[in-house]
N, C-alpha and C positions, 0 to 999 in steps of 0.2 A: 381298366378299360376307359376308352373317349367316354364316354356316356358318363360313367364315375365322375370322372375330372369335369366336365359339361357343366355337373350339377354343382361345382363349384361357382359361377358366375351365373348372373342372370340371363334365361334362355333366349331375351332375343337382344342380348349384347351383343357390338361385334366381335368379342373373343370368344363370345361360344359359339357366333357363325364360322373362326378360324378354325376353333376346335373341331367343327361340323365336317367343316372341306379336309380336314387331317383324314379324319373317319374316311372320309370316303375315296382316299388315295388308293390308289390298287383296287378298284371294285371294277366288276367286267364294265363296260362303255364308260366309264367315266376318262375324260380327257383328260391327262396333267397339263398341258397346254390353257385349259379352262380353270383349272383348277388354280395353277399360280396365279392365272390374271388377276381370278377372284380372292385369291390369299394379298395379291399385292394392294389391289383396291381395299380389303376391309383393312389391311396394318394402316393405312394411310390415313385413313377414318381416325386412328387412333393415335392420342398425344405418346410422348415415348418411354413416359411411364409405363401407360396402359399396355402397350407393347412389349416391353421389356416382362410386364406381368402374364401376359399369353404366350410369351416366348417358355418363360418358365414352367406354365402348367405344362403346353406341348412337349416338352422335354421330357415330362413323367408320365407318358402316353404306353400304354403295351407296346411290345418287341415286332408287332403286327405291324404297326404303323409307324413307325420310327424314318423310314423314306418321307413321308408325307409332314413327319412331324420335323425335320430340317431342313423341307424345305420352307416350311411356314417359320423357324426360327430363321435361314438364311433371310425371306422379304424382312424380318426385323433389321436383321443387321442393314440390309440397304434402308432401313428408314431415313430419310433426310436428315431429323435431327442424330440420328444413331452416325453417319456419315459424317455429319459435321465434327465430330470431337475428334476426329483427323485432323482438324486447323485449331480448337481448341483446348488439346489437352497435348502434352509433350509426351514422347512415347515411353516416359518412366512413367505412367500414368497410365490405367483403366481406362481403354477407348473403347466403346459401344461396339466398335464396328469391328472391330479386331476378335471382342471377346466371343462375340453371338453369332463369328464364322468360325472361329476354333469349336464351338460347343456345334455349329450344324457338324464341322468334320468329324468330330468323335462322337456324334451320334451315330452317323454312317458306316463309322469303323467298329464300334459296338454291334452291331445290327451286319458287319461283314462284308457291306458294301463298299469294297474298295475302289471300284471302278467308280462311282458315284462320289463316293468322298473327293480324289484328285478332281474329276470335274468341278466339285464346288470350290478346292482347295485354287484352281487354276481362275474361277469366275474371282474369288475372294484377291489374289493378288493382283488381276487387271485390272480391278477397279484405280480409279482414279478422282482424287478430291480436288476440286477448283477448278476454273474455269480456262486456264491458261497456265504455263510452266511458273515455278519448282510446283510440279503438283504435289498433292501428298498422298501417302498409300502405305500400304500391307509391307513390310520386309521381309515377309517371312522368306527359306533359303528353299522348300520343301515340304513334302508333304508329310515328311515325318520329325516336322521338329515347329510345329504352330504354338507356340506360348502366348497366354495373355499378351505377357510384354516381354519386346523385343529389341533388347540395345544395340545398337551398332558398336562393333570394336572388339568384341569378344572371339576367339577361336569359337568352331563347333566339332564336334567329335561326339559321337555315341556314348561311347566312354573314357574312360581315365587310368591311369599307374596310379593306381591308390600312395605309390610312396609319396608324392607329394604334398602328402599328409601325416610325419612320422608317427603322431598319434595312434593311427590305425593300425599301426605293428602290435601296438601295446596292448591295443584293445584283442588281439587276435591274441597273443601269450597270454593274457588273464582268463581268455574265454570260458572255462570254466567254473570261475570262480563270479564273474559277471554272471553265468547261467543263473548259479544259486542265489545271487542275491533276487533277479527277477521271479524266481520261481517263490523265494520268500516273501518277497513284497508281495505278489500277485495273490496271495492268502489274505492281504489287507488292502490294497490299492482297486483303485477302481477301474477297470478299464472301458472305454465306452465303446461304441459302434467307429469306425472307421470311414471318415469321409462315405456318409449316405447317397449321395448325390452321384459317385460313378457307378458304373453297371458293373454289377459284382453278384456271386455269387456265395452261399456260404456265409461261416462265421468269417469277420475279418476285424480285429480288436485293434484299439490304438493308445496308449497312454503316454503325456509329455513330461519330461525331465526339463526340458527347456526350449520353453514356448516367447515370443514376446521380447525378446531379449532379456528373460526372468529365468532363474533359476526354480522348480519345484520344491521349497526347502525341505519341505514332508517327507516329500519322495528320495531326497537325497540322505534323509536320515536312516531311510530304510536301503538304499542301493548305497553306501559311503564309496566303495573303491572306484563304481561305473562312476561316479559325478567326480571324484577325487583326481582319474583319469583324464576328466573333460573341463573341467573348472575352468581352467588356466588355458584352454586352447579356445574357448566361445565369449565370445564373437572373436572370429579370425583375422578382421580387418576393421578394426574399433574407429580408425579413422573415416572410414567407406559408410555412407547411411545405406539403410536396407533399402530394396527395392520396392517389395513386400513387406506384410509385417511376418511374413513365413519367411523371408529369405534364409535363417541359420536356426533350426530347431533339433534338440533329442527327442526321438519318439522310439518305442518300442510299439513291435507291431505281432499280435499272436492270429494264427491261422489255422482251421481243424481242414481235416478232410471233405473233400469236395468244394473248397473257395478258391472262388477264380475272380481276379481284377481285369476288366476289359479295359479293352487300349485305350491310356490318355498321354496328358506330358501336362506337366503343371507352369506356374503361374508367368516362371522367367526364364529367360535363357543362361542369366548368370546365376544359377544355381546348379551345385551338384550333390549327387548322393550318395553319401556311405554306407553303402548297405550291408550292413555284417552280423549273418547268420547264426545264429547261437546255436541251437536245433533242428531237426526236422528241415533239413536243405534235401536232404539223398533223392524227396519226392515230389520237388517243387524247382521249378522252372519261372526265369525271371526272361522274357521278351526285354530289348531293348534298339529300335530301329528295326532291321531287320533282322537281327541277328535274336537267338534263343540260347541264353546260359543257362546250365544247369547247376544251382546254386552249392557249396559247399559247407558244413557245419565248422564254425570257429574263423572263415572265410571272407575276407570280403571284397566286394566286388563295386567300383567307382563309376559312375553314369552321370550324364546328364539327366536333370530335370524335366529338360523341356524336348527331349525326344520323345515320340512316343511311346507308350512302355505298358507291360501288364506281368500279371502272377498267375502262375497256376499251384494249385497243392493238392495231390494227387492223393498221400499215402495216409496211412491212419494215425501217424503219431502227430502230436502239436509241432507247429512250427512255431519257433520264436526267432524274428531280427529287431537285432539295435540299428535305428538308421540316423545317423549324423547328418544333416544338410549344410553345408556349406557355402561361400560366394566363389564362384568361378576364382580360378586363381590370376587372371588375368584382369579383375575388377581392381579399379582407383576410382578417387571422386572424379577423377577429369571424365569419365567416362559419361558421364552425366549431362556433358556438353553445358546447353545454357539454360538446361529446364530448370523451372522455379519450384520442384515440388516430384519425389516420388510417390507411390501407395503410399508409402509408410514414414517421409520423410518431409519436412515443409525446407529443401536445399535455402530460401533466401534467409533461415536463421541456423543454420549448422555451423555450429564454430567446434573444428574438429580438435582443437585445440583444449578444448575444455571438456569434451569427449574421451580424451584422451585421458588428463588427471583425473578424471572418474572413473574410469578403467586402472587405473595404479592404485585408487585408495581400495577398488571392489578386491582384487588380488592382493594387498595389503592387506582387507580383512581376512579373505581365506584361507591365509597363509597362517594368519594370528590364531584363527581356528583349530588348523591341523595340528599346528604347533602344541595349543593348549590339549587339545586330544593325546596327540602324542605323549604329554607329560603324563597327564591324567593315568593312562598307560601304564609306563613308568612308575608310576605312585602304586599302582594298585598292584603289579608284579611284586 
């Protein structure tokens, strides 16, 4: 409840005055009119730290107030200083302004408000930074495809022909045998909570094979075929820096009855996902744009990232998917234009070159690995 969260900061801070005017969004007489003026005057009050930290609490407001609660996150995003990193940050980069009008939108798509979400989605692209032309601003193309960040130069499409991934065949022939290894591990491996932060309902688990650009070694000893499968295919474009430090990761993701992901799209536009069902598909349904598949077991099914997207899982048995993330297939460094610096990359010292023979000697060990396994094998037959 507001009140909860309230007693998080000092009561007569201005973020628990924002938190105040949240509360009282939708109450009979109260003006929104009034209420934004007064949500716009107390952000302004505050440096954009302090904002960015009211922005957050409001965020984790009950399903009540969620209207009230972005649009006290949207005044964040018009913060001045929040506006400015439209001129200071390049757009492979975490822009204030970008980030805290993607999160008012999927609050209001959470909460169902779709007619209100485009509204804000339509306020967020008109904006406009600087005083006179090339302004700067929002690219987003849509209201269902708002990512942190947003490259210029990439195709958009909901989904994808998984073959341009041949990996994916294999992993769909093995499927069974991938089943048991995850069901084996899952007896020893940890699995945690799943991204907390989106509106979810239900159990929704998540554990990585390959986070980071790092391999799970643990975890690979216990799953040998699923990593033996994926070794040699991750990272897919070793010359290309990430965008994110999430841009290519293996995650397994289990699901019980009654867990629902409300609509997001994650962090970039040049990310996509392979999503491929091991179990428990017959009664779970994957949104993607507008469109609703009904997921298949052994099956997989290629998307965008940064569409908006959710899960439902209806039936009583576990669902278990492997999901592969990979870089848009249309991603190069040029794509990058002249920015100094992605999330996850410092571009003025990337010598893809030396990237490159670290990627030959990693696959060089692996190979040495399987090799020796192999024999070992061998020996004990």
């Amino acid at each position: 409840m507001v009140a909860v969260v309230a007693n998080e900061v000092q009561s007569t801070s201005p973020c628990s005055e924002l938190l105040h005017q949240v509360e009282l969004w939708g109450q009979e007489g109260r003006s929104e009119a009034t209420l934004l003026a007064n949500m716009q005057r107390t952000v302004r009050t505050l440096d954009l730290n302090q904002a960015v930290g009211c922005a957050e609490l409001a965020g984790r407001l009950a399903t009540g107030s969620m209207i009230g609660a972005a649009a006290a996150i949207e005044e964040v995003a018009n913060h001045p200083a929040c506006v400015d990193e439209l001129f200071t940050k390049g757009e492979a980069e975490t822009r204030c302004v970008q980030k805290w009008y993607k999160i008012a939108i999927q609050t209001l798509l959470g909460a169902g408000q779709k007619s209100a979400a485009h509204a804000t989605f339509t306020r967020a692209i008109s904006l406009r930074a600087g005083d006179s032309p090339p302004f700067s601003q929002i690219a987003w193309p849509n209201l269902l495809q708002t990512p942190t960040l947003w490259l210029s130069g990439l195709r958009s499409a909901p989904t994808w022909n998984c073959t341009a991934w041949p990996f994916v065949k294999a992993l769909e022939e093995r499927a069974h045998k991938i089943l048991d290894e995850v069901l084996a591990m899952s007896r020893q491996g940890s699995f945690g909570a799943a991204y907390p932060y989106l509106s979810q309902n239900g159990t929704w688990q998540n554990l990585f094979l390959f986070q980071g650009g790092k391999w799970d070694k643990a975890l690979c000893a216990l799953m040998p075929l699923t990593c033996k499968l994926l070794v040699a295919e991750l990272p897919t474009m070793p010359g290309v820096p990430f965008a994110t430090p999430n841009n290519e990761e293996v995650v397994i993701f289990r699901s019980q009855q009654g867990a629902s992901v409300g609509s997001h799209c994650g962090a970039t536009n040049n990310m996509i996902n392979l999503h491929f069902t091991l179990t428990g598909a017959s009664t779970t349904t994957l949104s993607v744009g507008e469109e609703k598949f009904q997921l298949r077991d052994r099956h997989a099914i290629c998307f965008s990232d940064s569409y908006i997207h959710a899960v439902d899982h209806h039936g009583t048995a576990e669902r278990i998917s492997l999901v592969v993330r990979v870089m848009h297939p249309d991603m190069h460094a040029g794509i990058y234009g002249s920015a100094a610096r992605t999330d996850a990359a410092d571009l003025r010292h990337w010598d893809a070159g030396s990237v490159w023979l670290r990627e030959v000697d990693r696959l060089r060990s692996e190979y040495r690995q399987q090799l020796d396994t192999l024999r070992g094998d061998q020996v004990r037959v």
